[in-house]
N, C-alpha and C positions, 0 to 999 in steps of 0.2 A: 305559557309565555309565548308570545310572541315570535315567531324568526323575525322580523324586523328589529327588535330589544337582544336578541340574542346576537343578531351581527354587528349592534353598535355595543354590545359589551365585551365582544370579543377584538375590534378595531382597537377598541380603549383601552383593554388590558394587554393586546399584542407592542402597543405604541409603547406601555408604561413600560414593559420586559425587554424591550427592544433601546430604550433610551436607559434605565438601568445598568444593561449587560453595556453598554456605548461606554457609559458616566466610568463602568468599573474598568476596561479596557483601556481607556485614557489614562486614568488615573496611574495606572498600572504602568502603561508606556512613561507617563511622565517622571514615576520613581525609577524605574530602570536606566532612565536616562540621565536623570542629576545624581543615580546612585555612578556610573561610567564615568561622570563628570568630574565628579568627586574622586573616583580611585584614579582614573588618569591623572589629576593636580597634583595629589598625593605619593604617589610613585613618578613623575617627574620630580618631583622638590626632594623627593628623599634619594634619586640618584643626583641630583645636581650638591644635596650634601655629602655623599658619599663622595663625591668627586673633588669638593674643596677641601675635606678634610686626608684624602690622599695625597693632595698639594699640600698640606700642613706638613704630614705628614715627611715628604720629601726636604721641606724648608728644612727641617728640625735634622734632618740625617746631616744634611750639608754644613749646616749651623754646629752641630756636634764638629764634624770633620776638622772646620777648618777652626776650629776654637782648640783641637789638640794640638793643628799643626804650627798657627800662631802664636803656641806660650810661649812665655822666653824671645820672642823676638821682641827688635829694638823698633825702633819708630823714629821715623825725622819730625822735627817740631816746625810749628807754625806760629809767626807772629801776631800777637791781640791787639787790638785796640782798645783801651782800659779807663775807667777815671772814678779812683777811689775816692772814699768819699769816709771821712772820720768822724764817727757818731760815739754816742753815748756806752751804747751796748756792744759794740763793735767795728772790724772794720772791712766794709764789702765789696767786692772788684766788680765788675760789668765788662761783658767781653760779646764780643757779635764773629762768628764764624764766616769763613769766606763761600760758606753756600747758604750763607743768612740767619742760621739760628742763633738765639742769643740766649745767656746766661750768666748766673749771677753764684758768685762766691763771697761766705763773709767770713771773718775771722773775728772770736769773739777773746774776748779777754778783760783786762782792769785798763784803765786811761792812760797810764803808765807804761803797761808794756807793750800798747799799741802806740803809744809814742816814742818810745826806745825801740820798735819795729820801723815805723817811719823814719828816722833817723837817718842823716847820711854818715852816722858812724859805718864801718867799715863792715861791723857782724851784721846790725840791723840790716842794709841792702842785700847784704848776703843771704839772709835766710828769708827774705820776701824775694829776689827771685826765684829759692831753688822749689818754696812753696807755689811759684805762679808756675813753674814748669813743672810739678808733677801734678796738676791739674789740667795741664796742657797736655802731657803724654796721654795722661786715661783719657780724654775726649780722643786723641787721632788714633789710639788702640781699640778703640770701640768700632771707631768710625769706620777703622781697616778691617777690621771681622766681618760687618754687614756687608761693606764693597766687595769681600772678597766671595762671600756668599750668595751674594745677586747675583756676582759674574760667575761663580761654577754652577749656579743654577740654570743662566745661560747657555751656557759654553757645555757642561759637562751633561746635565740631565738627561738628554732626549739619548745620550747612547748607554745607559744604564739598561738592563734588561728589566721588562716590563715584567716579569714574575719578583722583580726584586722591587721596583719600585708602586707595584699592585700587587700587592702577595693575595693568593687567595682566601685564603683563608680570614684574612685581614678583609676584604673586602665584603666573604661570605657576614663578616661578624657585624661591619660597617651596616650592610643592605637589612638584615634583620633589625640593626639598631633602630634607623630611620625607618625603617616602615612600621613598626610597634610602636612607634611614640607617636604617628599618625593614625593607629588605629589598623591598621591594613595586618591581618595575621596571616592571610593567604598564605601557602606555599610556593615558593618560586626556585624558578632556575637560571643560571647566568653564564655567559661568556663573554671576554676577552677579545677583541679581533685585531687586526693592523688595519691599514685604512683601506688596503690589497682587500680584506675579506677575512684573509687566514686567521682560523681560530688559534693562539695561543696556548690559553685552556678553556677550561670549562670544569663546569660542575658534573657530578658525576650523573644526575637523572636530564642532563643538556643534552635534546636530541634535535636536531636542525629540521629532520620530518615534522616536528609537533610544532614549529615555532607558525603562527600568520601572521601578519599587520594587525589582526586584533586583538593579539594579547602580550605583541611584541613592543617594548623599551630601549630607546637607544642613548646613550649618553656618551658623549667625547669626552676623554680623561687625558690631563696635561694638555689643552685646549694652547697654552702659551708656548709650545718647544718652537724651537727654530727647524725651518727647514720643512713645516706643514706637513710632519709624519706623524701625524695622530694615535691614539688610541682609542675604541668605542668598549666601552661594558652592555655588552645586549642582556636584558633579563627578560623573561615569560612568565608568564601566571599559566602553569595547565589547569587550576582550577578556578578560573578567572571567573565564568560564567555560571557556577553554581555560587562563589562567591557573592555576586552581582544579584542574581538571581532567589538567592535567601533572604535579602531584605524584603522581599515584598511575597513572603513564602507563606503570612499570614491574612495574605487574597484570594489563596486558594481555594480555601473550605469557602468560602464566602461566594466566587463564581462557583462551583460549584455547586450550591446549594439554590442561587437562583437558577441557574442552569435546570436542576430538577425542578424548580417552581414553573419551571417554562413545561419542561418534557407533562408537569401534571396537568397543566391549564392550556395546553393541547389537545390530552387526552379525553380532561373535560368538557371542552368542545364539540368535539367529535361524539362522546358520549350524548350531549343536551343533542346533537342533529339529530343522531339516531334516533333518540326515546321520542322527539319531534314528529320526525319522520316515520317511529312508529305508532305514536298517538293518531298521526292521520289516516295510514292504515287503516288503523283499529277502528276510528267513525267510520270510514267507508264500507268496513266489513258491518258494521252494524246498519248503514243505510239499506246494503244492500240485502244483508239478512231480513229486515225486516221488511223491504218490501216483496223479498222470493214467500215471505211466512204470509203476507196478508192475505195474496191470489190464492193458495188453496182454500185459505183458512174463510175466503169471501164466496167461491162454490160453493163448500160446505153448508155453509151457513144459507145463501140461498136455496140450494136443495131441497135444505131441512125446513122451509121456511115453504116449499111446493109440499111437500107432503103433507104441509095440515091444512090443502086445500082439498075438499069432498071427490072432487070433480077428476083431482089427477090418482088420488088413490084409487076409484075404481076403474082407471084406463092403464089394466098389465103394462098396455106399452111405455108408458110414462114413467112408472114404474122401474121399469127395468132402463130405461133409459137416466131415472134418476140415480139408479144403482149402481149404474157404473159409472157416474161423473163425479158420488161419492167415495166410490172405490180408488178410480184415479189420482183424483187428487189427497185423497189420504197416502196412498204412494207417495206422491208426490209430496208431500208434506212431511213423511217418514224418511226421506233422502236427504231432503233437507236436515233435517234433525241427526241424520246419521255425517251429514255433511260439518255441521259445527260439532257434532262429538269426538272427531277425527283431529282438532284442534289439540285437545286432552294430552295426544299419544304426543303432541313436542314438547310437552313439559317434562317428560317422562325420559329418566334415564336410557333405561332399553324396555323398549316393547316386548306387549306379552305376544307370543306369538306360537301357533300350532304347526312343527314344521312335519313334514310327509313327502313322500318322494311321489313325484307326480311327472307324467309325460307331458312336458312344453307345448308340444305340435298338439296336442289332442285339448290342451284346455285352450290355446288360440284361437281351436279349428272351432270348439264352440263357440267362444267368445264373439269370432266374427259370422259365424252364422246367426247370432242372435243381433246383433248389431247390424246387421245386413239389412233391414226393413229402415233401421230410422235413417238410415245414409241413401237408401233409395226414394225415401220420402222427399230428401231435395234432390234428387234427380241427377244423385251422383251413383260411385261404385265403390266396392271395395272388394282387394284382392287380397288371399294368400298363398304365399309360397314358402312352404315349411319342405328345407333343403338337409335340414337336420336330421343325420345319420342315427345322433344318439341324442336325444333330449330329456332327459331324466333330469331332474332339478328336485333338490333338496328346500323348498320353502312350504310357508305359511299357506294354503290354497286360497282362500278367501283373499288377502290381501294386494297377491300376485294379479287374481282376478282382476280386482280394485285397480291395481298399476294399470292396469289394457285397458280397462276400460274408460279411467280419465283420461288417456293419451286420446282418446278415439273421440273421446266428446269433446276435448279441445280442436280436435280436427275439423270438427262438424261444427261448433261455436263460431270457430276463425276461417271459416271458405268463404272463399270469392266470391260474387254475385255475379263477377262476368264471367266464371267459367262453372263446367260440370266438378265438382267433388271426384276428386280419384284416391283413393287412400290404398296404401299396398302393405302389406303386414307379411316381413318374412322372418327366417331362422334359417341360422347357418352355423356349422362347427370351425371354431377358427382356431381349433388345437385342440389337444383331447382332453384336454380338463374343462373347457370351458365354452359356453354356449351366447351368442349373438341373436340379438332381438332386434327388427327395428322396425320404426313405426313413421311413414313416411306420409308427406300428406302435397297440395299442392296449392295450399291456403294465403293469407292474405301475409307471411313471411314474420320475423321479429329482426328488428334493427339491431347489429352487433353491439350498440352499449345496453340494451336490455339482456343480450344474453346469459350475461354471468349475473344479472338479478330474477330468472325468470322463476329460482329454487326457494327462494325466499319468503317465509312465511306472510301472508298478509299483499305483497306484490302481483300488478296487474299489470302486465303491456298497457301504453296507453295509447297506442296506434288499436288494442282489442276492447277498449271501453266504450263502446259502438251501443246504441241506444236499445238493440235490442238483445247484446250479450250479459248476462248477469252470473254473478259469481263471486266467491269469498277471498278469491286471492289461494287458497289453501292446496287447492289440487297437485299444482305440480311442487309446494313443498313436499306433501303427505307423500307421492311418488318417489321424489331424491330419499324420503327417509326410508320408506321401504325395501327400495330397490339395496340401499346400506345397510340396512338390519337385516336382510338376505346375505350378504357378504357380497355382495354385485357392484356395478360401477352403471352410472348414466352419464351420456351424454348427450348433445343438441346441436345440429347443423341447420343454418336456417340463412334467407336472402330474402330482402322488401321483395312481394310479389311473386317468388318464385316458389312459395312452400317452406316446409319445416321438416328436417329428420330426427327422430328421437332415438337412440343407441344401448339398449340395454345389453349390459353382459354380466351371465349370471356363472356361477362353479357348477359344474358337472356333476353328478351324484358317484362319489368312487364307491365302484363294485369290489 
């Protein structure tokens, strides 16, 4: 696949996850918000009922009161304005009140005895007035109960003590009534206060610490007293926000699960650059494989292709000169080959390895005396300084070898052209467990964002991909691994143009 098809399906599916998780966030804000919406209307309307049925409440006490205190009393009468009227089925009065209301009385009877009622016989008028005045008194006895009711509700209410005319208890029963028939089952708490602040009562989980503006209710109780000494009923929800926040508790598994759909098709990404990034690797180790395999494999071949000519077989010198440019480069061809066999050892759990206790400073001291011809060949040097007290090292001998000797051919790959090659190879004890290697050069450098790539199997600096260095990428993976299946550590200091340090430190052989 393409990187170009891979960056536009990762835009297209980043966009699709990104407006998704938006669409679900919205939505979510939007129910949280008409769910708020909805319990604030709800608990406003069911304390403003709690509060008119506490004024029923009070009518009804005063209404009792003054209904015992005006039994038995008498009433002055008031004059009607009337005009009866003599029908068939009966006979009915009309009367209109001096605050306007009007009503209507009939008397029913036979034609006779409402005609012997009309009468101005002496009994007749007698017992139609005494009939139109005890219709008279129940209206002005009525009428005085309610007057006298509205005025002590006036007058008397507001100095009644507010536990008496708010009982709590009455009001705890009120607040659950109305908010259960709205749906609202939350738990709540409530107080009382004067218009000063001062609490009253309260309930008993009422704590003034727990109360803020958003979960706080206030409602004026007996809104109507004289003299604008109010009362407020504050109520709280402590569980207002899981309340709130339950509705929409069935969005959860759902962002979460796109959330993982993200965290995967991240990871997926990431995964397609890499396997990308190591397919191109992988061509370029084979580009270059094959062209390190053609050049031996092209002397060879012409060599072999001089000796079945008459002329050079009987000239020893030819001979021997052909001998060894087959010799050569079958070497060389056998490095190679040991070079992609080295590949094998990272698929591979843990390496098979022959460990022996071996002197540091003495397998260096050869290493750079054998390596001393080809680093003078370009007309540089190489130094060591083995400062190492005790150098006894517990590895593999062969592979250790292998470690020095890549470091040393990367030195000599990557040297300058404007200066001489100086390469310095020392050892040093930097505690007594533990032994210091390093391998210092003064070559063409590596730029700090290669550094933490340069262990990496298949990877090549490409400030070193220079026309005439060639190589599989593998060398300084196969080194970090070694130098780890030793039990050791590496590291790398390096600046464009100033050189490269390599850092081994290996465990000490305890005696």
């Amino acid at each position: 696949m393409k990187k170009q098809t891979i960056w536009i399906l990762t835009i297209l599916m980043a966009v699709t996850f990104i407006g998704l998780l938006c669409l679900q966030i919205l939505y979510m804000k939007n129910m949280v918000e008409m769910r708020y919406e909805q319990f604030t209307q709800g608990v406003r309307q069911s304390l403003l009922s709690v509060a008119l049925r506490l004024e029923q409440d009070e009518t009804r006490y005063f209404l009792d009161q003054d209904l015992s205190r005006l039994a038995g009393t008498s009433v002055t009468t008031q004059s009607f304005s009337n005009d009866a009227l003599s029908r068939a089925e009966g006979l009915k009065f009309s009367f209109t009140t001096p605050s306007g209301l009007e009503g209507d009385v009939t008397l029913k009877g036979t034609p006779d005895e409402i005609t012997k009622f009309k009468s101005s016989e002496p009994t007749g008028g007698k017992n139609y007035r005494r009939y139109r005045q005890a219709y008279q008194d129940q209206y002005i006895y009525q009428k005085g109960v309610v007057d006298d009711v509205i005025l002590n509700i006036i007058s008397r209410a507001s100095e009644r003590p507010i536990s008496e005319r708010a009982d709590s208890t009455v009001v705890s029963r009120y607040l659950r009534q109305e908010l259960d028939t709205l749906g609202i089952t939350v738990p709540f708490e409530f107080a009382v206060v004067n218009y000063l602040g001062t609490i009253q009562y309260k309930s008993p989980g009422y704590m003034p610490s727990m109360v803020s503006p958003d979960n706080l209710f206030v409602q004026t109780l007996f809104a109507n007293d004289a003299g604008g000494k109010f009362y407020y009923l504050k109520v709280y929800f402590p569980n207002k926000k899981d309340y709130i926040f339950s509705s929409i508790s069935f969005m959860v598994p759902s962002l979460a699960f796109t959330l993982i759909l993200l965290i995967i098709f991240v990871f997926t990404i990431i995964v397609a650059f890499r396997q990308k990034k190591l397919t191109e690797m992988k061509n370029d180790f084979i580009n270059n494989m094959t062209h390190e395999f053609k050049t031996p494999i092209s002397s060879i071949s012409l060599a072999a292709q001089m000796l079945n000519d008459q002329a050079v077989r009987k000239s020893p010198t030819m001979l021997q000169q052909i001998s060894t440019v087959i010799n050569d480069e079958t070497k060389r061809l056998r490095f190679q080959v040991e070079k992609v066999l080295q590949m094998s050892m990272f698929e591979r759990q843990k390496a098979t390895l022959k460990i022996v206790d071996i002197d540091a400073n003495l397998a260096i001291f050869n290493i750079v005396n054998t390596f001393k011809l080809k680093v003078e060949k370009y007309g540089g040097k190489i130094t060591a300084r083995l400062d190492a007290m005790d150098a006894i090292v517990n590895v593999d001998e062969m592979h250790f070898t292998n470690v020095i000797f890549n470091l040393l051919d990367n030195a000599v790959k990557y040297r300058r052209e404007d200066v001489p090659l100086d390469l310095v190879v020392t050892s040093r004890d930097i505690s007594d467990e533990r032994l210091e290697i390093t391998i210092s050069d003064n070559g063409i450098g590596i730029r700090r964002d290669d550094l933490k790539k340069i262990f990496d199997k298949f990877y090549r600096v490409p400030t070193g991909n220079r026309h005439d260095v060639k190589g599989f990428g593998l060398g300084l993976a196969y080194v970090k691994k070694m130098v780890t299946e030793l039990g050791g550590e590496i590291s790398v200091e390096s600046e464009i143009n100033s050189g490269t340090k390599f850092i081994i430190i290996l465990p000490l052989t305890k005696n």
